[in-house]
C-alpha positions as CSV (number, residue, x, y, z in Angstrom):
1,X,18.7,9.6,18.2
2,X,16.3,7.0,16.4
3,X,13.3,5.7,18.9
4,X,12.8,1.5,19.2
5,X,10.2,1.2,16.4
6,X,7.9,-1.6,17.6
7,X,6.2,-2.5,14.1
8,X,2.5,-3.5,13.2
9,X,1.2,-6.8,12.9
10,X,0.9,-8.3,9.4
11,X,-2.1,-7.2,7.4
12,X,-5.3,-9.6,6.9
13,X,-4.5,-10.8,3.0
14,X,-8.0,-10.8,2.2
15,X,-7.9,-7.0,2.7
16,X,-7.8,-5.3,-1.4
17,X,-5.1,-3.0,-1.6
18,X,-4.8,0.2,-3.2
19,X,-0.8,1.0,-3.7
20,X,0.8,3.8,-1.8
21,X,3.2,5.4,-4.5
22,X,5.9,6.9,-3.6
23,X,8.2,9.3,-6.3
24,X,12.0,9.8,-5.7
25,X,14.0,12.0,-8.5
26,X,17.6,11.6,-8.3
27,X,19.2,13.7,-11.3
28,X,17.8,12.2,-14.7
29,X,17.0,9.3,-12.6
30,X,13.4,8.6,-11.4
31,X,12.0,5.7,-9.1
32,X,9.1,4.7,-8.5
33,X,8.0,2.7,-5.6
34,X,5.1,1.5,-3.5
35,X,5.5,3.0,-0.2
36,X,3.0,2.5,3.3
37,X,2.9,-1.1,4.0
38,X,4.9,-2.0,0.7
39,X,7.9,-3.3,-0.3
40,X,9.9,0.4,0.4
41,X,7.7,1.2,3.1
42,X,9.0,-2.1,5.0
43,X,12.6,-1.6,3.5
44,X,12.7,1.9,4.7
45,X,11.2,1.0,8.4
46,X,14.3,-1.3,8.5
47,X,16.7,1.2,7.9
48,X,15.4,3.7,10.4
49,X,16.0,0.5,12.9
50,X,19.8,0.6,11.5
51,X,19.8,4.1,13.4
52,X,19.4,3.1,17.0
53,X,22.9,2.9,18.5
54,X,24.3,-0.8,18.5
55,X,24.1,-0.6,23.2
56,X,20.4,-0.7,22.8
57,X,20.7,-4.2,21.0
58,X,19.6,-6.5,23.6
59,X,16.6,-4.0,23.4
60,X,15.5,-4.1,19.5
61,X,16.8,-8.0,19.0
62,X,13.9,-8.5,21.9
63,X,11.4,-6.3,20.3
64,X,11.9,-7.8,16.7
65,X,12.4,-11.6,17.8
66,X,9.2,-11.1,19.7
67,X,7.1,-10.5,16.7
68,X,8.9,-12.3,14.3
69,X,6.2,-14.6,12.8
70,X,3.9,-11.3,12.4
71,X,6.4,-8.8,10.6
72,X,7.7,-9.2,7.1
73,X,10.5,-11.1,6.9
74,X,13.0,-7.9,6.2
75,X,12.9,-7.3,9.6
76,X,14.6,-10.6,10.4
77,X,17.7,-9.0,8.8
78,X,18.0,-6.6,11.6
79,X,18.6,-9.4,13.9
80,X,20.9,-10.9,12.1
81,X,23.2,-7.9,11.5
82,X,23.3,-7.0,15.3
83,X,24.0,-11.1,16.5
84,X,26.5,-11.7,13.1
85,X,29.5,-11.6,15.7
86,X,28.6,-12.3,18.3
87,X,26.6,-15.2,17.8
88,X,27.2,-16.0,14.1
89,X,25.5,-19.7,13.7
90,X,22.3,-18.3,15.0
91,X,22.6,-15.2,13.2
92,X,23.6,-17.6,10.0
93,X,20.2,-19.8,10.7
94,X,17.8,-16.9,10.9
95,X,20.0,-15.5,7.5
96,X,18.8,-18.7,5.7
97,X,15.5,-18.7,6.9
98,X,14.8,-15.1,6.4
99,X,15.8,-15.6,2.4
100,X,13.7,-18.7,1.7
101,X,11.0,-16.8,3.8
102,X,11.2,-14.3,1.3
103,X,11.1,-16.5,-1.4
104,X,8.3,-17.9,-0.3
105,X,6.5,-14.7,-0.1
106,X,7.6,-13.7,-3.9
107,X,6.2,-17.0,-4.8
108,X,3.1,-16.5,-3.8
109,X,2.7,-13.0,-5.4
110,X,0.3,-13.4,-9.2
111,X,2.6,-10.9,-10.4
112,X,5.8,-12.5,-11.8
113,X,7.6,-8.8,-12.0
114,X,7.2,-8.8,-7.5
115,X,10.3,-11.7,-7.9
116,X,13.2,-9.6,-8.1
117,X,12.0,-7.8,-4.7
118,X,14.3,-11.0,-3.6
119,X,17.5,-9.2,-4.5
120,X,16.8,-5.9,-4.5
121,X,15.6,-6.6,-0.8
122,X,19.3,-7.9,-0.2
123,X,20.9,-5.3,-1.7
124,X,18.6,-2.3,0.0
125,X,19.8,-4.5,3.1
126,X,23.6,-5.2,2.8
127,X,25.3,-5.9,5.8
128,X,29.1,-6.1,5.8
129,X,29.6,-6.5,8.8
130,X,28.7,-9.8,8.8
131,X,30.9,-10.3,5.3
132,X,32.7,-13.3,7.5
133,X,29.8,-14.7,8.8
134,X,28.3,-14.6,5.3
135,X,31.2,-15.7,3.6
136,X,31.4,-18.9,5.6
137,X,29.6,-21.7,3.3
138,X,29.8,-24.4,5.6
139,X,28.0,-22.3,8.0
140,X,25.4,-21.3,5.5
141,X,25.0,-25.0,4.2
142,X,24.5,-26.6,7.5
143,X,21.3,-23.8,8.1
144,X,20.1,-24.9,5.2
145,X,20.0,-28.6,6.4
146,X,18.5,-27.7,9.6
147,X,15.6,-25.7,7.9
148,X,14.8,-28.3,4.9
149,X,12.2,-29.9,7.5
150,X,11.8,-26.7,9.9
151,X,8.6,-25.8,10.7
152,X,9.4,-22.4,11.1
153,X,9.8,-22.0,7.3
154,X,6.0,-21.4,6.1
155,X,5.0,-20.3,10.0
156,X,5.1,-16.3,9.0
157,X,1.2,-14.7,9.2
158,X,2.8,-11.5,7.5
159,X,0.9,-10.3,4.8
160,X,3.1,-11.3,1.1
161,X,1.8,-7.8,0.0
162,X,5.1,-6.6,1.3
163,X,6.9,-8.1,-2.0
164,X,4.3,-8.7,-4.5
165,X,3.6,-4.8,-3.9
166,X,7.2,-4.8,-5.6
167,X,5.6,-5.7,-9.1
168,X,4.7,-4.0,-12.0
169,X,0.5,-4.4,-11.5
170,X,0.7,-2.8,-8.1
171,X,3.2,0.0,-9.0
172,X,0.4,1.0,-12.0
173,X,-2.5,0.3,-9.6
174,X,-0.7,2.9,-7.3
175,X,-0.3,5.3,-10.3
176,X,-3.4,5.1,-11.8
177,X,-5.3,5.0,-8.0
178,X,-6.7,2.2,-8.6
179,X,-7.5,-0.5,-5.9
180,X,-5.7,-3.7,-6.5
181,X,-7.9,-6.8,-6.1
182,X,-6.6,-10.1,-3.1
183,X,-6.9,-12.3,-6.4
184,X,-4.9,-9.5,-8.8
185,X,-1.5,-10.3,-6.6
186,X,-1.8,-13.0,-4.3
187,X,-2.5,-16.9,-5.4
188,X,-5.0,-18.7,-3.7
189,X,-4.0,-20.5,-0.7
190,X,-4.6,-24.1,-2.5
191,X,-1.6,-23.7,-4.4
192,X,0.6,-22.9,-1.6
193,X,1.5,-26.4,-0.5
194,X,2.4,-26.6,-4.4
195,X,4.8,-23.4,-3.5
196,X,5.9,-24.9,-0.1
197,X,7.2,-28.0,-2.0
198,X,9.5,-25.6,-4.4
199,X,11.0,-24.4,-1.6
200,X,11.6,-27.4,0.1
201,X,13.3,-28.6,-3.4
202,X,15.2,-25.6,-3.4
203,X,16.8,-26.5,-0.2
204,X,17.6,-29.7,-0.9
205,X,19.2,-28.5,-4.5
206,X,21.1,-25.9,-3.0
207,X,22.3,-28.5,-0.2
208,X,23.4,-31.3,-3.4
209,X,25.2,-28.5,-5.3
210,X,27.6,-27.5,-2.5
211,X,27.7,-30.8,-1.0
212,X,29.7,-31.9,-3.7
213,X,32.1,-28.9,-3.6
C-alpha cells in the first residue's frame, strides 16, 4: 500500500541548479530526463499519489489542497481526478487553473525547448475518469471566465524549475554535470507582469473562440 506523501515546499528560485539526470532504456528506445526536483521527479511523485486507495481521499485532497500555492502545479491534478465526480465544477475550476498555472511556469522558463513540458505533463497525467467532466465545454469555458481576473492565477511560490528543467539546456547541464545558472533558465522577474498579461490574453481568446461556437 502507497503512504500519504506530504511534498516539499517549493524551492528558492535564486538557488542555481545542477540537473538530476535520470536514464530509462526501453528496447531501442532511450529517455532522458531530469529527475529530483524536476520535471519527472514531480511527475513521478504524482503518480506514486495515484497509488493510495481512492477511501483515503478526504485524506490526500486535504494534504495537497493545503499546500497548494507551495507545490508545483502537477500536484493540483491529483485533486482534480479524485473530486471529477463527485464535485465536477470545482474539480473543472482547479483543471483550468492548474493548466494556465503551468503555462505560466513554461513561460517564464529562458529555455524555449521547457514549453512542451505543457503537454507532455498532460499526457504523463491522463485521467479518464474524469473524460465527462473534461469533455463538458461549457463547464470548462465558464472556469475560464471565473479565472481571467482570479487572483489565484500568478499566487503559486513553487519554484518554475519544475518545467523549465524539461528543456534541452538543463537536460545537457545534467549530462555534462554542469551547474545551471538562475539567469540560464528562468527570466527575470521584471518581465513577468509582461508574461502575466499573455496569459490573461490567452483566457480571454480562448473565452472569444468558443463563445461563438
Amino acid at each position: 500500500m502507497a503512504a500519504l506523501v506530504y511534498p516539499a515546499q517549493g524551492i528558492p528560485q535564486e538557488v542555481p541548479r545542477q540537473p538530476q539526470i535520470e536514464i530509462h532504456t526501453d528496447g531501442a528506445i532511450t529517455n532522458i530526463q531530469t529527475g529530483g526536483d524536476g520535471w519527472n521527479g514531480v511527475i513521478r511523485k504524482v503518480q506514486e499519489l495515484r497509488k493510495i486507495p481512492r477511501d483515503r481521499d478526504s485524506e490526500v485532497i486535504s494534504a495537497l489542497s493545503s499546500n497548494l500555492d507551495n507545490l508545483p502545479p502537477p500536484y493540483a491534478y491529483e485533486i482534480v481526478r479524485r473530486t471529477c465526480l463527485t464535485d465536477p465544477e470545482k474539480a473543472a475550476n482547479l483543471f483550468s487553473l492548474t493548466g494556465l498555472r503551468i503555462r505560466y511556469d513554461a513561460l517564464k522558463c529562458v529555455d524555449e525547448t521547457a514549453k512542451p513540458g505543457v503537454q507532455a505533463t498532460l499526457y504523463s497525467l491522463q485521467m479518464p475518469e474524469c473524460k465527462e467532466m473534461l469533455s463538458n465545454s461549457e463547464l470548462s469555458l465558464g472556469t475560464y471566465r471565473r479565472l481571467r481576473d482570479a487572483k489565484e492565477l500568478f499566487s503559486s511560490k513553487a519554484s518554475p524549475w519544475w518545467i523549465c528543467s524539461h528543456g534541452m539546456k538543463a537536460v545537457m547541464a545534467g549530462l555534462e554535470k554542469k551547474t545551471i545558472a538562475v539567469s540560464d533558465w528562468l527570466k527575470p522577474e521584471t518581465e513577468w507582469p509582461v508574461i502575466q498579461k499573455e496569459v490573461r490574453d490567452m483566457i480571454e481568446y480562448t473565452i472569444e473562440k468558443h463563445s461563438k461556437k
